[in-house]
C-alpha positions in Angstrom: 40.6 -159.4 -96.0 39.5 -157.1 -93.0 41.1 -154.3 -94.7 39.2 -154.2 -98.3 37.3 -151.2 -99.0 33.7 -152.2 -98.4 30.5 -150.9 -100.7 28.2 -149.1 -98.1 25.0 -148.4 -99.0 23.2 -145.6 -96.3 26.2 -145.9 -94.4 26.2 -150.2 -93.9 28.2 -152.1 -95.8 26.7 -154.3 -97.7 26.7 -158.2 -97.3 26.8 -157.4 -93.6 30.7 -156.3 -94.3 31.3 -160.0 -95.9 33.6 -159.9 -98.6 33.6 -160.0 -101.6 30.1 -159.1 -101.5 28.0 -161.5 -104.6 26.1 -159.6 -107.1 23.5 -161.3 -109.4 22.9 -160.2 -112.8 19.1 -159.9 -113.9 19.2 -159.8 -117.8 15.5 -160.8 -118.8 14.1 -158.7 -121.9 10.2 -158.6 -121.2 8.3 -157.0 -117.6 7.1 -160.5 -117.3 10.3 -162.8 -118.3 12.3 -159.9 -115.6 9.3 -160.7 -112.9 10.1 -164.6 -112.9 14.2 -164.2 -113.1 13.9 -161.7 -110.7 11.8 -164.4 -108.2 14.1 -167.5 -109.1 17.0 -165.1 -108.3 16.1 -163.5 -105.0 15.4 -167.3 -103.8 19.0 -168.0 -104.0 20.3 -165.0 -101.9 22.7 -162.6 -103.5 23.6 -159.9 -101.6 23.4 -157.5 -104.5 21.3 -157.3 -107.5 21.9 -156.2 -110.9 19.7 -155.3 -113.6 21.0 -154.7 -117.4 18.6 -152.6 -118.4 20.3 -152.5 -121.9 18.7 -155.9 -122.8 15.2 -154.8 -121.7 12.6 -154.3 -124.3 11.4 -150.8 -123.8 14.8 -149.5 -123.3 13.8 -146.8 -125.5 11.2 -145.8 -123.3 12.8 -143.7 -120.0 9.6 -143.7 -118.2 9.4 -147.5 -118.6 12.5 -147.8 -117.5 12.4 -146.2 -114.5 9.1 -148.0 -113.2 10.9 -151.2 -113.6 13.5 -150.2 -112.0 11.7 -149.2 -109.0 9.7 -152.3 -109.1 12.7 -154.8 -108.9 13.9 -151.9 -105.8 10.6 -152.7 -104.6 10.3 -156.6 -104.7 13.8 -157.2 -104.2 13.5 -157.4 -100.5 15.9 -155.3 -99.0 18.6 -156.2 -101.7 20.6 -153.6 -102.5 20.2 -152.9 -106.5 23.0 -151.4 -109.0 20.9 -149.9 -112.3 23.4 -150.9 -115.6 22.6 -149.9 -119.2 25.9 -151.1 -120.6 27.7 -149.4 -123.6 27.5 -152.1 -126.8 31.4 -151.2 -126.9 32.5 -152.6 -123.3 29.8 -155.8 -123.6 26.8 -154.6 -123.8 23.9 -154.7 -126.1 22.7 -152.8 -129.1 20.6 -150.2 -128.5 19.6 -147.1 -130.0 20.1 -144.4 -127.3 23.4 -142.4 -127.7 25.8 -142.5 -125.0 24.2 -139.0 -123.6 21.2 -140.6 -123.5 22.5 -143.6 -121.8 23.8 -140.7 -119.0 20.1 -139.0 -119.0 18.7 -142.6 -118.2 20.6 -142.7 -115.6 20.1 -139.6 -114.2 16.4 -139.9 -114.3 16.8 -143.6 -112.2 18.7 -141.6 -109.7 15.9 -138.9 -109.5 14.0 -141.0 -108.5 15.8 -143.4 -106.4 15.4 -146.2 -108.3 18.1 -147.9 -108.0 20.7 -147.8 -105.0 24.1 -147.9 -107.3 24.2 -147.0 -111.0 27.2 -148.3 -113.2 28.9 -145.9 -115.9 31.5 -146.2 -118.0 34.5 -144.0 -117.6 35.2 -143.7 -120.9 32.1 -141.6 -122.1 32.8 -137.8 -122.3 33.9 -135.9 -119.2 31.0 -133.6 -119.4 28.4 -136.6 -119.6 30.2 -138.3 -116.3 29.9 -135.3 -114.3 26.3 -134.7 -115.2 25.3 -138.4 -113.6 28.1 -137.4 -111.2 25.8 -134.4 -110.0 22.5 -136.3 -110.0 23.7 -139.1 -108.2 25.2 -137.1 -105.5 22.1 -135.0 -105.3 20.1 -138.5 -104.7 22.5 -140.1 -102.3 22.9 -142.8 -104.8 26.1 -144.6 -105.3 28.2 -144.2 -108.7 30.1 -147.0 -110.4 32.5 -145.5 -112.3 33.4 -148.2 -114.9 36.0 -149.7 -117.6 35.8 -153.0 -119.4 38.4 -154.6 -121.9 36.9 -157.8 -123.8 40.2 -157.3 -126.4 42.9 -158.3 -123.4 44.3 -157.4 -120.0 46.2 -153.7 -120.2 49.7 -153.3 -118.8 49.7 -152.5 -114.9 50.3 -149.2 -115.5 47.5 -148.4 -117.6 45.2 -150.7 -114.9 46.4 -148.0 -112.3 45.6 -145.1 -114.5 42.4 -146.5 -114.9 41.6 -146.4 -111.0 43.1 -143.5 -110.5 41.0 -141.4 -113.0 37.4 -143.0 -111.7 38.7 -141.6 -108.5 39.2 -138.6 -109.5 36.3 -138.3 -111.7 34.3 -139.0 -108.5 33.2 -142.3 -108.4 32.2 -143.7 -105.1 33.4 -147.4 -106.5 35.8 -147.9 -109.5 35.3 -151.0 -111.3 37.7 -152.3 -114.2 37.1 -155.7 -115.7 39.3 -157.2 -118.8 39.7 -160.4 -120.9 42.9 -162.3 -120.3 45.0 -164.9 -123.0 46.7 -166.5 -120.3 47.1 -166.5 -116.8 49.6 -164.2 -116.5 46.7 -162.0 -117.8 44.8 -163.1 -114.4 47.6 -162.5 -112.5 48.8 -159.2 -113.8 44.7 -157.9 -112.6 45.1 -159.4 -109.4 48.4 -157.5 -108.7 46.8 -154.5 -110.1 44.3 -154.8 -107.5 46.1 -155.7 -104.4 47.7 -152.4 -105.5 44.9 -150.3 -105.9 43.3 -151.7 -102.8 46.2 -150.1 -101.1 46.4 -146.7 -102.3 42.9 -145.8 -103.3 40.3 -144.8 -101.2 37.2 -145.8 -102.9 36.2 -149.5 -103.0 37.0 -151.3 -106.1 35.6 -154.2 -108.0 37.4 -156.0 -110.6 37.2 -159.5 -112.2 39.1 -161.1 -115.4 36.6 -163.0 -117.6 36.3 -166.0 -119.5 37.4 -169.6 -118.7 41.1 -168.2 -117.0 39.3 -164.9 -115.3 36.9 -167.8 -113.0 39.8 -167.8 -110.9 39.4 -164.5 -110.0 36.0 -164.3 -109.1 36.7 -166.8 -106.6 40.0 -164.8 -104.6 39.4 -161.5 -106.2 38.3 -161.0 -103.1 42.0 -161.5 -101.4 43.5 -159.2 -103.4 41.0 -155.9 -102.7 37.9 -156.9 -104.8 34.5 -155.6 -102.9 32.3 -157.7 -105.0 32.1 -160.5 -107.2 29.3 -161.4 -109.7 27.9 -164.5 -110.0 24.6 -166.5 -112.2 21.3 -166.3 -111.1 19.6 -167.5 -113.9 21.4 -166.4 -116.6 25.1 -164.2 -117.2 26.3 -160.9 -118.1 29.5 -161.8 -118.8 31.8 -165.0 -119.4 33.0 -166.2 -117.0 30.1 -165.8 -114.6 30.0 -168.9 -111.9 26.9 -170.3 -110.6 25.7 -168.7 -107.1 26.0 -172.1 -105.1 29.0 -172.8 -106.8 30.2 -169.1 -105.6 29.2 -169.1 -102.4 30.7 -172.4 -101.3 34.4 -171.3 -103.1 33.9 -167.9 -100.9 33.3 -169.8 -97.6 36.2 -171.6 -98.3 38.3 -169.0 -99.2 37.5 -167.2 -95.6 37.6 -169.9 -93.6 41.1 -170.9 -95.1 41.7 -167.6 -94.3 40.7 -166.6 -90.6 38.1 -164.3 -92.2 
């Protein structure tokens, strides 16, 4: 796995180069409720932090937003943090800002350095990528460029296509998660990674979810995936495994491995 693309943040990767790299979601609604997930979390060690700021109460309200944000940075210890509000089409919640407003949220959390990552979806109009594009190279923060299928697992083809624009839209990381029926599903997204590990040249993270897509949380890492994400307290997405659980699957995984 020595040659996977790894997620640097200020020029170290993270994890200490370990990979994949585990990322905890933090999904709490209230400033209080996000306080105490985010303590119980942190306990158990992730090496990357998440918080979905589309299920947060005062979503509607960007100066809100942004203090939060900087005070899970802030207590977070050192933990690198990716800032999501997630588009109710690819998983996410219902909210009422817009998709350009989803892009001016995050612009304003990379202003002010906020977060160290942000995560959006490539599907939202060109002009609206490149606009977080700009802020977030302007702030030295990191872009996830994003796609997430919960109807099934495209054909390979359109998998590569999928990498191949985030990279060319600019994204420092491409990310592309999807739903399988089967576990050819789960195989077909490993082999599309394994491929884009090898030809891109941008990290990438991917996962299948549900029941089948476990599997490749736990050797997605194998096959080119920089990070994995795994429960804290609560998921963002089925499939999620328990950190401990996680953790000990990784170790063996490396070990088996020579990593």
């Amino acid at each position: 796995m020595n040659d996977v693309r790894r997620i640097e943040i200020d020029g170290k990767p993270i994890a200490g180069g370990r990979c994949p790299a585990i990322c905890t979601p933090l999904v709490a609604a209230s400033r209080a409720a996000l306080s105490d997930e985010l303590a119980a979390v942190v306990a158990k060690g992730p090496d990357v932090l998440e918080w979905r700021a589309d299920f947060f109460e005062r979503i509607d309200d960007a100066a809100a937003v942004v203090a939060m944000a900087r005070e899970i940075r802030e207590r977070a210890g050192g933990i690198p943090l990716i800032f999501t509000c997630r588009a109710e089409r690819e998983g996410g919640q219902r909210i009422a800002r817009p998709a350009s407003g989803i892009a001016d949220l995050l612009v304003e959390v990379s202003r002010a350095h906020a977060a160290d990552i942000v995560d959006y979806e490539l599907a939202n109009a060109a002009a609206d990528v490149a606009r977080v594009r700009e802020a977030t190279l302007a702030a030295g923060v990191k872009l996830i460029l994003s796609h997430h299928d919960f109807s099934g697992t495209p054909e390979p083809a359109a998998m590569r296509a999928t990498f191949d624009e985030a990279e060319r839209a600019g994204a420092d990381i491409a990310k592309l998660a999807a739903m399988p029926r089967d576990l050819d599903h789960v195989l077909a997204l490993l082999g599309a990674t394994l491929e884009a590990r090898r030809r891109l040249s941008i990290p990438i993270i991917t996962m299948s979810m549900g029941a089948y897509g476990a599997l490749s949380r736990m050797v997605g890492g194998v096959f080119g995936s920089a990070l994995t994400f795994a429960v804290g307290q609560a998921s963002s997405a089925p499939g999620q495994l328990p950190i401990g659980d996680l953790r000990t699957v990784l170790a063996i995984v490396r070990r088996s491995m020579g990593a």
